[in-house]
KOLSEVO-870507 format. One line per 3 residues: number of its first residue (from 1); their letters; for each residue x, y, z of C-alpha. Coordinates in steps of 0.001 Angstrom, whole numbers, plus 500000, padded with zeros to 6 digits. Each point is the difference from the previous one (the first is absolute). Example, Ala and Ser with C-alpha at 12.3 -4.5 7.8 and 13.67 -1.06 7.14 Angstrom:
BEGIN
1) as) 512300:495500:507800; 501370:503440:499340
// end
This chain:
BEGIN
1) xxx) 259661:916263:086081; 501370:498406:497042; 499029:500516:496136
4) xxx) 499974:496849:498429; 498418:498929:496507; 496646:497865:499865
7) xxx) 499587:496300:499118; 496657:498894:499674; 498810:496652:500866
10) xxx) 496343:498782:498114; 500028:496665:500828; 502376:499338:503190
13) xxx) 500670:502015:503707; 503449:500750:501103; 500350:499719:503956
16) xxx) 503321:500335:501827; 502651:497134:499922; 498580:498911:496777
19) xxx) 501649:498796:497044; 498085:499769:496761; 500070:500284:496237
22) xxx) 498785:502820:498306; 499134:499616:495813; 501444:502962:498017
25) xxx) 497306:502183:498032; 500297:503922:498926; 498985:500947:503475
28) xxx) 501987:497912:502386; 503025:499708:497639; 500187:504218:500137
31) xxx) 499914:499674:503987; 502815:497266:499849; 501931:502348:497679
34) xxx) 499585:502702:502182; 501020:498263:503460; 503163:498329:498070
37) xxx) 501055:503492:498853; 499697:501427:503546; 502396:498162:501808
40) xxx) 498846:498291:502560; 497271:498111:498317; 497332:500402:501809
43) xxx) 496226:501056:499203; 496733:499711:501378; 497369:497094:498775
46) xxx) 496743:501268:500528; 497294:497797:499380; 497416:501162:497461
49) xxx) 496392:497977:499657; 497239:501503:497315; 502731:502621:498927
52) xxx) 500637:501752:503569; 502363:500090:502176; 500040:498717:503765
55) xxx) 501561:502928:502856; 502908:497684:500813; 502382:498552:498296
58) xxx) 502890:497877:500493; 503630:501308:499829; 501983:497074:497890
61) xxx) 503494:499720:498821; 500869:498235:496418; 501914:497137:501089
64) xxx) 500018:498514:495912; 498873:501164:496508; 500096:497252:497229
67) xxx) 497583:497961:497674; 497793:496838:500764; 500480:496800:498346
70) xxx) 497304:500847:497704; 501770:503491:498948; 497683:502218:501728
73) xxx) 502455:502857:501984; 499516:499618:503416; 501298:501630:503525
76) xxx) 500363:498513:503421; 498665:502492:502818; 500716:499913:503867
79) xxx) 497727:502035:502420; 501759:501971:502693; 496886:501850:501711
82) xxx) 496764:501711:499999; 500234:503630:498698; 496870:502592:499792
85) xxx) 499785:501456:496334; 500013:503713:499909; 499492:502343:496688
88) xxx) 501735:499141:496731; 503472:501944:499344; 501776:500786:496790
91) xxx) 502739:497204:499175; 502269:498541:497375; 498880:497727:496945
94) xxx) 495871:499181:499253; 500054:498517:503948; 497251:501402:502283
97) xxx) 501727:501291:503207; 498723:500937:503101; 500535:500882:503703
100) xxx) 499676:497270:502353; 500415:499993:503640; 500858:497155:502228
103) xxx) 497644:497654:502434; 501608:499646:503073; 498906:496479:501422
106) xxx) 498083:499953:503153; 501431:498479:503360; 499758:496635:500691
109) xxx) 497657:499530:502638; 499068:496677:502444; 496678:499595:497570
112) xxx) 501759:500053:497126; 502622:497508:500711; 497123:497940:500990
115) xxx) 498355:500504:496611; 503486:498875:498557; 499777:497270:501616
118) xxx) 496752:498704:499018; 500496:501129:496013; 502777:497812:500238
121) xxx) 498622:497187:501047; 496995:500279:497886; 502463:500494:496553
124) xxx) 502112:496954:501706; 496527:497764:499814; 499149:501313:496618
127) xxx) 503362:499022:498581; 500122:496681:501438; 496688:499143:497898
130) xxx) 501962:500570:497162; 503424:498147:501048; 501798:503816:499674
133) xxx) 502821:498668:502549; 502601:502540:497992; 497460:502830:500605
136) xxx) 499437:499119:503459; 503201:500027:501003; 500359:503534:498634
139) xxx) 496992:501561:502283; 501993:497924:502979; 502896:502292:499681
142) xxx) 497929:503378:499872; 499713:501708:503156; 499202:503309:499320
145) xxx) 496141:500234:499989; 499933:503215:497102; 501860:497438:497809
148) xxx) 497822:497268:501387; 496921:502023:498560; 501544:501539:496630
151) xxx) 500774:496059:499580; 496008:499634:499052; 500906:501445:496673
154) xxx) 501189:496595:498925; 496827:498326:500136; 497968:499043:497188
157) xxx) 496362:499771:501933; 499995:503495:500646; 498515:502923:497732
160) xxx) 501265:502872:498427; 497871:502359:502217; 500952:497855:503633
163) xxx) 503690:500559:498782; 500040:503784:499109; 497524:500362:503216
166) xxx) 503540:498498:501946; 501556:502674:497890; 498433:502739:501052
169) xxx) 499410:498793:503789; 503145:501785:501946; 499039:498621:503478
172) xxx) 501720:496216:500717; 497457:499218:501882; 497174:500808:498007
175) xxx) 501579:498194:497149; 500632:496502:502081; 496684:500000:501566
178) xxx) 498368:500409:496227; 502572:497032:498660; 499051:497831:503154
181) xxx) 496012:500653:498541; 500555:499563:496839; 501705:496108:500182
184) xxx) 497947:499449:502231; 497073:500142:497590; 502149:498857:497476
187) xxx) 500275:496570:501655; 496561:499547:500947; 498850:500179:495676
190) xxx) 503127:497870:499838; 498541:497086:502330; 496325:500784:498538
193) xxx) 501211:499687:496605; 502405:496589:501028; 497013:498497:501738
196) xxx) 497737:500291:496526; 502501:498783:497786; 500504:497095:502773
199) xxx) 496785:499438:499609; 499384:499508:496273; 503244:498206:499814
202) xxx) 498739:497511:502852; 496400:499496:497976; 502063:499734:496846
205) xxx) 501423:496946:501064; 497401:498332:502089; 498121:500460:496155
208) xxx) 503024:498085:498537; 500272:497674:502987; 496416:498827:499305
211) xxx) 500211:499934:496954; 502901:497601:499441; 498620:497831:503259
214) xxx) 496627:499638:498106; 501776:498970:496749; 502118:497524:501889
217) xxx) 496686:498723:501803; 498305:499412:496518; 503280:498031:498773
220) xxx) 500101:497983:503240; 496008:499265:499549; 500552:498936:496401
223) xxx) 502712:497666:500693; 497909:498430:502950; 496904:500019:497790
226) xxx) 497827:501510:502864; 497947:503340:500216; 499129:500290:503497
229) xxx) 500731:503512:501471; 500084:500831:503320; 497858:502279:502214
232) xxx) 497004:500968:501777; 498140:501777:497033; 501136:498265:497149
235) xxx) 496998:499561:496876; 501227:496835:499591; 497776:498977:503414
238) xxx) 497823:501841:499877; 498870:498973:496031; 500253:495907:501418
241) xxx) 498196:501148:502949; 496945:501966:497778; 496580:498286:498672
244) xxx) 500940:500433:496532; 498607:498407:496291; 502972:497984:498993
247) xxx) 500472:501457:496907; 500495:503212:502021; 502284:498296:502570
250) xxx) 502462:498939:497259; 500389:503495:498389; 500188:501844:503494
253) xxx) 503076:497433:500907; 501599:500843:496465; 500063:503436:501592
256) xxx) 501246:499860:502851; 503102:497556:498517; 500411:502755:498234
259) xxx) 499803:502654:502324; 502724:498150:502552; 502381:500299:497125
262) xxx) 499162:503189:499622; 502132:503389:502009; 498089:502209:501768
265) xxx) 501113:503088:498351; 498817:498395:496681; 496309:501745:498757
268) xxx) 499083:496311:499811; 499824:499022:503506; 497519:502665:500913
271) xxx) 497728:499045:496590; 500190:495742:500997; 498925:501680:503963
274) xxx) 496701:502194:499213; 499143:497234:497097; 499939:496727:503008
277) xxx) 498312:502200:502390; 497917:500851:497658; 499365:496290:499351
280) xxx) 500010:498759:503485; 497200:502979:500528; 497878:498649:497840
283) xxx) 496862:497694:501450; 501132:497296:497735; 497599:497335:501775
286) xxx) 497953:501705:502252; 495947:500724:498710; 497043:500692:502005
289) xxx) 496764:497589:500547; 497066:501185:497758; 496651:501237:501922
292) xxx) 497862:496811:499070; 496550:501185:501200; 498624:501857:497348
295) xxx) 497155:501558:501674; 502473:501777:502225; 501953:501333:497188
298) xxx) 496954:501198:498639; 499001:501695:503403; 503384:502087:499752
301) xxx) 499493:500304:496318; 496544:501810:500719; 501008:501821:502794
304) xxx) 503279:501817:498256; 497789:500734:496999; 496448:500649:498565
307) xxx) 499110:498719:496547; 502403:498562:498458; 498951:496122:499416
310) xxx) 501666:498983:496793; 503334:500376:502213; 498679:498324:503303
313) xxx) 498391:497218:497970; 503551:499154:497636; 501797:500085:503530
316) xxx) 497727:497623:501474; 500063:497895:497027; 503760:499915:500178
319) xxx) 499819:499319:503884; 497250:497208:499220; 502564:498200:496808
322) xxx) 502846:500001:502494; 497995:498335:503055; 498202:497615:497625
325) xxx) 503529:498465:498807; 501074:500378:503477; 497359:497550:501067
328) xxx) 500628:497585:497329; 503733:500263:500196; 501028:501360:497270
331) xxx) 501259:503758:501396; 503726:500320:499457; 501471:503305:500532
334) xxx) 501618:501866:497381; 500458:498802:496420; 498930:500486:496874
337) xxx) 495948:502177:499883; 499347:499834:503383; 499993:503686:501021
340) xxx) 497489:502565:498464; 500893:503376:498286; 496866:502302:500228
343) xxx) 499361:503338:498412; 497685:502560:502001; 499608:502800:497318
346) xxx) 497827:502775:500668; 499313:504032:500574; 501948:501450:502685
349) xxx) 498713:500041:503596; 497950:496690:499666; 502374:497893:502730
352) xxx) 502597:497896:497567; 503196:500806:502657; 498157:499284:502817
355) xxx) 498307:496708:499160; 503582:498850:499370; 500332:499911:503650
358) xxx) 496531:498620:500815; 500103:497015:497039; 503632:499312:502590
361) xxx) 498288:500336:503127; 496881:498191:498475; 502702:496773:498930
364) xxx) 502064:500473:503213; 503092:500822:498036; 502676:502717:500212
367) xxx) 499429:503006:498299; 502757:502239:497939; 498994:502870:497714
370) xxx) 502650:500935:496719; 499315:502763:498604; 500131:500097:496206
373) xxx) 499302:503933:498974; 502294:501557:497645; 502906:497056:499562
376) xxx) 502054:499971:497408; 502751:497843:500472; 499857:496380:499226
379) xxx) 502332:499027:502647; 497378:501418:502716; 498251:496811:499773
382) xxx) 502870:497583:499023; 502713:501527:501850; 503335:501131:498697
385) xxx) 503042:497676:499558; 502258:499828:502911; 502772:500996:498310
388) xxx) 498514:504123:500303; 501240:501751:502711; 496389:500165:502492
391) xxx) 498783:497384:498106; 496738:498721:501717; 497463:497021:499588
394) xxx) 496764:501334:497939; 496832:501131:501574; 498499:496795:500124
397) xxx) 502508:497986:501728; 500065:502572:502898; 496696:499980:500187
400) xxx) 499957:496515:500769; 502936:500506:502276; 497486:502610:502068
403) xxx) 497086:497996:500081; 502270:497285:501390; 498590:497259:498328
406) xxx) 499206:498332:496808; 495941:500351:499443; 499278:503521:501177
409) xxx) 497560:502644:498303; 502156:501976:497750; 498299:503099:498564
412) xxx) 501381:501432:496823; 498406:503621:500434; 499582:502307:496670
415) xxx) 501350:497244:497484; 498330:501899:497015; 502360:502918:501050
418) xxx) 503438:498123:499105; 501877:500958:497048; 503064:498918:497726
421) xxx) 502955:501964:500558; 503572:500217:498379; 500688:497250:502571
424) xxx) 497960:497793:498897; 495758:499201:500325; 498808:499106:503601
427) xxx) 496492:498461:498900; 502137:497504:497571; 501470:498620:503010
430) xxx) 497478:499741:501891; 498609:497544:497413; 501970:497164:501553
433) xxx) 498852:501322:503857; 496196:499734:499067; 500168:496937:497851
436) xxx) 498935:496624:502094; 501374:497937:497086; 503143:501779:500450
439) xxx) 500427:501438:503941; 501099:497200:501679; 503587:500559:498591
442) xxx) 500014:503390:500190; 503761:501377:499608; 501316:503200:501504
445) xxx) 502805:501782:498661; 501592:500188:503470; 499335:496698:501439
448) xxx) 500640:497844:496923; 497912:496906:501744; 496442:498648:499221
451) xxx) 497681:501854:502006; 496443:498446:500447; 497172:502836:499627
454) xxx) 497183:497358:499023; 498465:500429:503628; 499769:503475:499895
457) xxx) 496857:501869:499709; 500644:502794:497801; 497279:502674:500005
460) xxx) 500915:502780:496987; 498170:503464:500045; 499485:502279:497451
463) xxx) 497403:502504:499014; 500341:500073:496232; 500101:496484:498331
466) xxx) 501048:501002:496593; 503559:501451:501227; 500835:496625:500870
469) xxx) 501885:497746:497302; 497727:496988:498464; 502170:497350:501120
472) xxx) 500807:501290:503839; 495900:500499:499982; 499421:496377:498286
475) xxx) 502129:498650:503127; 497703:501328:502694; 496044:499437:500515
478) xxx) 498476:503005:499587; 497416:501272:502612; 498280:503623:499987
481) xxx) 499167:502203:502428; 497217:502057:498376; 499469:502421:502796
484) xxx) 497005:499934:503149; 496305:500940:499896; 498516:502800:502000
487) xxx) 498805:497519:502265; 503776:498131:500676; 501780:503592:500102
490) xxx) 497736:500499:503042; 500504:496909:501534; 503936:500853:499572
493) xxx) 499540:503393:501479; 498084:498876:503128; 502739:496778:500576
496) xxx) 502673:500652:499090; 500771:503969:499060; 498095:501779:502374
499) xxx) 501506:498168:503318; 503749:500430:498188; 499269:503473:499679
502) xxx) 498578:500715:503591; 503217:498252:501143; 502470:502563:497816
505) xxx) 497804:503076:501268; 500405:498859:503738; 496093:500089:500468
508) xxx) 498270:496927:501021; 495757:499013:499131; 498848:501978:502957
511) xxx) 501411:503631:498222; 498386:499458:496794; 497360:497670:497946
514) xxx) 499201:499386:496352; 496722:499449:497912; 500300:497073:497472
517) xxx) 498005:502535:497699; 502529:502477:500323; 502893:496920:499236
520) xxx) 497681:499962:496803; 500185:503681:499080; 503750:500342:500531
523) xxx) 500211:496414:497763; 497708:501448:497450; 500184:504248:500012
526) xxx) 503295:500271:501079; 502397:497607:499233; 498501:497535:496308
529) xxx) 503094:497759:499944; 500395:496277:499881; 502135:498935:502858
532) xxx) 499152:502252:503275; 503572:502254:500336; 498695:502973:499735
535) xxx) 496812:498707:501987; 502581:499701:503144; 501490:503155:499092
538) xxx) 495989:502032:500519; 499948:497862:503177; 503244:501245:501125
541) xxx) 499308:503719:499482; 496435:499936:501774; 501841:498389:502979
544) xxx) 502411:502684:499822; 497884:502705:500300; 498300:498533:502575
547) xxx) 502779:499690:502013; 499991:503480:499928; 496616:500247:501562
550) xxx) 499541:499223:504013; 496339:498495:499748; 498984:496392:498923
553) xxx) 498845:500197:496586; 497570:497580:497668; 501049:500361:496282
556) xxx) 496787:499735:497783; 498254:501216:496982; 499332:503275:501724
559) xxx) 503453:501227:501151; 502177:498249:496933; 500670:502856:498606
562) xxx) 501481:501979:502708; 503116:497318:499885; 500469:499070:496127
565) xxx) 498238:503582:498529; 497905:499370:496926; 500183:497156:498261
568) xxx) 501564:499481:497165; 498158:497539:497974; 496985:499951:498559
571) xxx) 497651:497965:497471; 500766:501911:496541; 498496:497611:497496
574) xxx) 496537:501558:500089; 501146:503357:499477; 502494:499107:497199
577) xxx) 497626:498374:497991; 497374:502092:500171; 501119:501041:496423
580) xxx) 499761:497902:496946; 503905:498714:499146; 501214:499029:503555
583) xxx) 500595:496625:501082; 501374:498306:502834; 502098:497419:499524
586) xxx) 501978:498047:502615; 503964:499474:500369; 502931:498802:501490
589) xxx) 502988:501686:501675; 503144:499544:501992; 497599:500863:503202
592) xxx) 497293:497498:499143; 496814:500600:498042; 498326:503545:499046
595) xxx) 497365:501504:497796; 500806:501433:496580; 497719:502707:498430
598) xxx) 500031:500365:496569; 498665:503059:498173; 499189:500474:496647
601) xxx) 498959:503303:497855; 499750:500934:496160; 500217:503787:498499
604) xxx) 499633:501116:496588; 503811:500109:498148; 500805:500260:496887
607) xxx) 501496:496453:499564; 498706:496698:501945; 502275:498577:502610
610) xxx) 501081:498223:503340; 501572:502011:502812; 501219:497667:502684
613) xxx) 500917:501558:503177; 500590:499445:503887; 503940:498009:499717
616) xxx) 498786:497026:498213; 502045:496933:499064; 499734:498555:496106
619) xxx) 497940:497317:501339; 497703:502160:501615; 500118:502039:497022
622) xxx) 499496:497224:497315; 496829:499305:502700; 498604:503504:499015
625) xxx) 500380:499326:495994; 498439:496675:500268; 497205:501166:502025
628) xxx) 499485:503331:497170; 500207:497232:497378; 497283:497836:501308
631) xxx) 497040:502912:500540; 500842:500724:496041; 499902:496461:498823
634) xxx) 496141:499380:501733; 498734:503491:499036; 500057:501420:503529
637) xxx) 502414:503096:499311; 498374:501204:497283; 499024:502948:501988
640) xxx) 503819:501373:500937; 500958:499240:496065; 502210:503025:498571
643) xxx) 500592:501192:503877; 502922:499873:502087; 500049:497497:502831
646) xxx) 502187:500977:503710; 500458:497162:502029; 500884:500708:503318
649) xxx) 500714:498159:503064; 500899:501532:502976; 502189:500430:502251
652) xxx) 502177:501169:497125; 503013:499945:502048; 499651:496173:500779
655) xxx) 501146:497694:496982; 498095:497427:499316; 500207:497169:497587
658) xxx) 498009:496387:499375; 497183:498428:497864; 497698:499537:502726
661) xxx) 497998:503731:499808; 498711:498750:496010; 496063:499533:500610
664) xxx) 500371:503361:502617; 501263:502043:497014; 497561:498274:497870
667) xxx) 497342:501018:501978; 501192:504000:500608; 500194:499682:496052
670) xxx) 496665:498691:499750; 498312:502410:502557; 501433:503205:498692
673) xxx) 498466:498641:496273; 497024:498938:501256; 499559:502990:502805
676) xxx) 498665:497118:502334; 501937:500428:503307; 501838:497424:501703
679) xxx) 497936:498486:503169; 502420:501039:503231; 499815:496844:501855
682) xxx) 501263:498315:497277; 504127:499384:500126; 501340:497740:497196
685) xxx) 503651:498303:498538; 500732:497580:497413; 501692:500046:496809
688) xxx) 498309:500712:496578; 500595:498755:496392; 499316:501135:496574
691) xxx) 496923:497094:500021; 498641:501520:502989; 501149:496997:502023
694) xxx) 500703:500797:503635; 503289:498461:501057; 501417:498974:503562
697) xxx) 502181:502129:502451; 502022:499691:502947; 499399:501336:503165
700) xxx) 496337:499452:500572; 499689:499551:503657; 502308:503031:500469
703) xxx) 497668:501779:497853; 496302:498997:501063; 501425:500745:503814
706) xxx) 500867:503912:498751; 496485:499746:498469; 498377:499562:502974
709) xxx) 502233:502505:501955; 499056:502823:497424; 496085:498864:500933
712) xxx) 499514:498231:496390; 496890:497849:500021; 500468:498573:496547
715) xxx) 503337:498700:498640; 500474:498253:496032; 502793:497660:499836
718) xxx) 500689:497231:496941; 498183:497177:499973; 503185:498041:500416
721) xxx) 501203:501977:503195; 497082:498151:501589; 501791:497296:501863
724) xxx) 501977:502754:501509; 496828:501334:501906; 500931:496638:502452
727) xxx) 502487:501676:501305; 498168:503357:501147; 498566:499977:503625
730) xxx) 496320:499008:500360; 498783:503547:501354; 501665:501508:497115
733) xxx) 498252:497953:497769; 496737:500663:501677; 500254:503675:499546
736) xxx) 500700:500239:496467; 498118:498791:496771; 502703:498553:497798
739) xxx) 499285:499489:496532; 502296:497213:497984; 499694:501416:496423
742) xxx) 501908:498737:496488; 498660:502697:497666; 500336:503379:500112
745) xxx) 496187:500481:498997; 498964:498789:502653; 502685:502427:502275
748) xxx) 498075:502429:498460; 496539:499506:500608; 500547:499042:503841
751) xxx) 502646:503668:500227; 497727:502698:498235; 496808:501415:501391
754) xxx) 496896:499414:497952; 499461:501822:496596; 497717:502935:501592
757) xxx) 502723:500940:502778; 501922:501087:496258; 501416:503645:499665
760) xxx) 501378:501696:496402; 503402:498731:498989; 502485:502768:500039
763) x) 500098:502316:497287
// end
């Protein structure tokens, strides 16, 4: 047992046989002083990692004390052996001294030289990567297998914590066999890691190789004056090889010029690549021959859809135009007016989508369906510039690239549903799309080439007219969809909805049947709409409760109620105006027409006045003054003088706005003043003036057809609304009295009862 002072190592491991430099501080310099002063130099490095000390240490002698180049004090250390630390011992100067008590080394054993061995050759390998001959040479000469081991401490790719763990280890064995593990894994992350960087270092130069080759290929094509590349895929062939428009033809070759000159790794390339396949995808010169018997188109026509004529006849007429000019010779496809842009506006429900697909059917073209609802962004139609990162064509050229050709049926659903965003206004560039002066050099954004859209059919939908711009409307030929009688809702139901229906439910004709009268009722009590949704909606929850049910079951009058519950509309009008000051008047809404009722009341106040209530617009408002203004000026509100007038039209939470309730306010006015009540069948709509004169309004077919569905007999409408009254079905016609009136006077004596029906004017 020897007491020797402590050095402590932070950043290094003493083992035996080594030689290493040890920086001077306060703590190591006192040790150094302390071992000098002793006499035979020696002290025990103990390495110390996180502040504590390891159980063995390493007895070294001082061989040198002196100063680095750099000035720092410095001494050179030489480990002898392994020593066990024991408790600390007083001792000279600030040194920390303790008792220490030597390792014996184990024998050497058969295994161990073995082990030797192996290290040895694996340090031997190691140092030959790195052209170490010196080193080498050095293990050569060892033969001792401890010194072999404490030899580890030399190299760099080991830790702090394998080296003290060598340290501490006292058997030779134990220590070899961990050294043989540990290079061992060493040199496998050594040949991982060397095989990466290989790797990158290989693909870093075939990069530069191609590159350079590809520069010196577009030199060597420049000097010959040729552009012919070489392979099985190339554009180049397969542009020559494609039906294209010439004009197309010459700017898909500018591209791919440019695309041979261009590297792969540029972003270029891959923009030139999805713009020609986008070209070559394109149906360029490929249309579809036209259905030319009409009577066939009109069979599918009628079959797809009840009612309906003003669109069956225009695409007849256009079908009859195109097969006349066939037959005289004079059909050329494409160029300037030749297609047709048509506008189906209407109330939801009344079968704009889905005649889209049988006006294509019905013309034997291809069919493809863009949907328009809630754009914003110009460059949805006109595509975005191909210089964008994703840039792609605009809806309209890859709808033509769908339909795969150049005349299909394109159907631009909700168009009155567009709007201008920060990015620009979609219906504004649409102008050019649904112009035939203008469509046959339509230009995309993407595409940059002439693309002929005169031969398309373009079928627009909307179901509010007035959200559309004037000059996208004045481009398209406006047809409406008014809605279906009682009598074409049931003809609907029985073809078309009810079979769909049975279908979804999984039931078939034999599990359940259907009245046409109770197809009235639902059309009529239960659903009072003008397209038939929400009539195949009733249909579909009568068929699901009687899937429910085992037994075959008839639907009729009788049982109706068991599958819908009450219904849930009713005819109002005679109830409402069984008091003096109520009107009905008639209006139009985003769902298609509807009844208005208009009440009217006075009460004693202590000022005269005009309350207007119920969410009304200023026009509608302006409507009420004017009609107030009027009774006063003939005399015929003399009776409600000095009171205060209410105004009310329900439902309040509904706005409303519009001229066309005038002569129905009138008349509410009129019957509260006069106490004659207003007669219940009688609905009514037109705008009034100051002169009494009944003006025109939109919206009369929509209109007369809610009439008739609220059970109105007798409907007023302006005398110059008349021609519109064409336009409404003949059955409709037949069950209504229409009266075409210009003066208000006359609104009046048709809309009150007679003079004894009269009651007291309120109060």
């Amino acid at each position: 047992m020897a007491t020797l002072p402590v050095l402590p190592l932070t950043d290094d491991v003493l083992l035996p046989r080594m030689v290493t430099p040890v920086e001077l501080d306060s703590a190591t310099q006192a040790a150094v002083d302390a071992a000098r002063t002793s006499g035979d130099k020696r002290l025990l490095a103990v390495p110390r990692i996180d502040g504590v000390y390891g159980p063995v240490g390493t007895v070294a002698v001082i061989e040198q004390v002196g100063r680095l180049p750099s000035g720092e004090p410095v001494a050179v250390i030489r480990g002898l052996h392994r020593a066990r630390i024991g408790s600390g011992v007083a001792g000279p100067g600030a040194a920390l001294w303790v008792e220490s008590t030597e390792i014996e080394e184990s024998p050497v054993t058969g295994k161990t030289r073995e082990l030797a061995r192996d290290y040895k050759a694996l340090v031997r390998a190691q140092l030959q990567k790195r052209g170490a001959w010196q080193v080498i040479d050095a293990v050569e000469r060892m033969t001792d297998p401890s010194e072999i081991a404490d030899s580890s401490g030399y190299s760099p790719w080991m830790s702090l914590e394998q080296k003290r763990g060598l340290l501490d280890e006292t058997d030779l064995t134990a220590r070899l066999e961990l050294l043989v593990t540990w290079i061992k894994e060493h040199q496998a992350e050594e040949e991982v890691s060397e095989k990466i960087n290989s790797e990158v270092r290989e693909g870093l130069e075939k990069t530069q190789r191609d590159f350079l080759l590809r520069q010196q290929l577009a030199a060597i094509r420049k000097e010959l004056g040729e552009d012919e590349p070489e392979g099985a895929g190339d554009y180049r062939t397969r542009v020559q090889e494609a039906d294209l428009p010439d004009n197309v033809r010459e700017a898909a070759m500018r591209e791919v010029g440019r695309l041979e000159r261009a590297s792969d790794a540029s972003p270029e390339s891959g923009w030139i690549r999805t713009w020609l396949d986008t070209v070559l995808e394109m149906p360029w010169t490929t249309r579809t021959d036209d259905n030319t018997d009409l009577d066939a188109a009109r069979a599918v026509l009628d079959a797809d859809h009840a009612g309906l004529d003003d669109v069956k006849d225009r695409i007849l007429e256009y079908l009859a135009v195109r097969n006349r000019r066939a037959a005289r010779g004079l059909h050329v496809v494409g160029g300037r007016g030749s297609g047709a842009v048509l506008a189906l506006a209407g109330p939801p429900g009344v079968g704009k989508t889905s005649l889209g697909e049988s006006v294509a059917r019905a013309l034997g073209r291809k069919f493809v369906r863009v949907s328009l609802g809630g754009i914003r962004d110009e460059a949805e139609i006109r595509g975005h510039r191909r210089t964008y990162v994703g840039a792609l064509p605009g809806r309209i050229v890859r709808a033509i690239r769908e339909a795969g050709s150049m005349n299909p049926v394109v159907l631009l659903d909700e168009v009155d549903k567009i709007s201008a965003g920060y990015a620009g206004d979609p219906a504004a560039a649409l102008l050019e799309v649904l112009d035939p002066a203008q469509n046959h050099t339509f230009r995309d954004h993407y595409l940059e080439v002439d693309l002929d859209l005169s031969d398309v059919l373009f079928l627009a939908t909307a179901n509010v007219v007035e959200t559309i711009p004037g000059p996208l409307l004045d481009r398209m030929e406006l047809v409406a969809l008014d809605g279906y009688t009682e009598r074409e809702k049931v003809s609907i139901a029985r073809d078309h909805l009810w079979p769909r229906q049975l279908d979804r439910a999984g039931l078939t004709a034999d599990d359940v049947t259907i009245t046409d009268e109770a197809l009235s009722l639902i059309a009529v009590e239960y659903t009072r709409e003008a397209g038939v949704r929400q009539l195949e909606r009733a249909l579909a929850k009568v068929l699901r409760k009687v899937a429910v049910k085992s037994e075959t079951i008839n639907v009729d009058k009788s049982n109706l109620s068991d599958f819908l519950g009450r219904p849930r509309f009713f005819f109002e009008s005679a109830e409402r105006t069984a008091v003096p000051g109520v009107a009905t008047g008639l209006a139009v809404t985003g769902a298609g027409g509807d009844v208005l009722f208009i009440e009217a009341t006075a009460m004693p106040a202590d000022s005269a006045g005009l309350t207007l209530t119920g969410q009304l617009g200023d026009v509608m408002k302006e409507s009420a003054q004017i009609a107030l203004s009027y009774l006063r000026s003939h005399g015929q509100a003399t009776p409600l003088d000095g009171k205060r007038l209410h105004l009310h039209v329900p439902a309040g939470a509904v706005p409303k706005d519009g001229p066309s309730a005038g002569i129905t306010m009138v008349t509410a006015l009129a019957s509260l003043a006069s106490g004659r009540p207003v007669r219940p069948e009688v609905g009514m709509t037109g705008e009034v003036t100051l002169a009494g004169r009944v003006l025109p309004i939109g919206g009369v077919k929509q209109k007369l057809l809610a009439a008739h569905r609220a059970g109105l007999t007798e409907v007023i409408i302006p005398a110059r609304n008349e021609p519109d009254l064409d336009d409404l079905p003949a059955e409709i016609r037949e069950q209504l009295t229409i009266h075409a009136l210009a003066d208000v006077a006359d609104v009046l004596k048709i809309a009150l009862r007679p003079e004894e029906t009269a009651v007291v004017a309120a109060a």
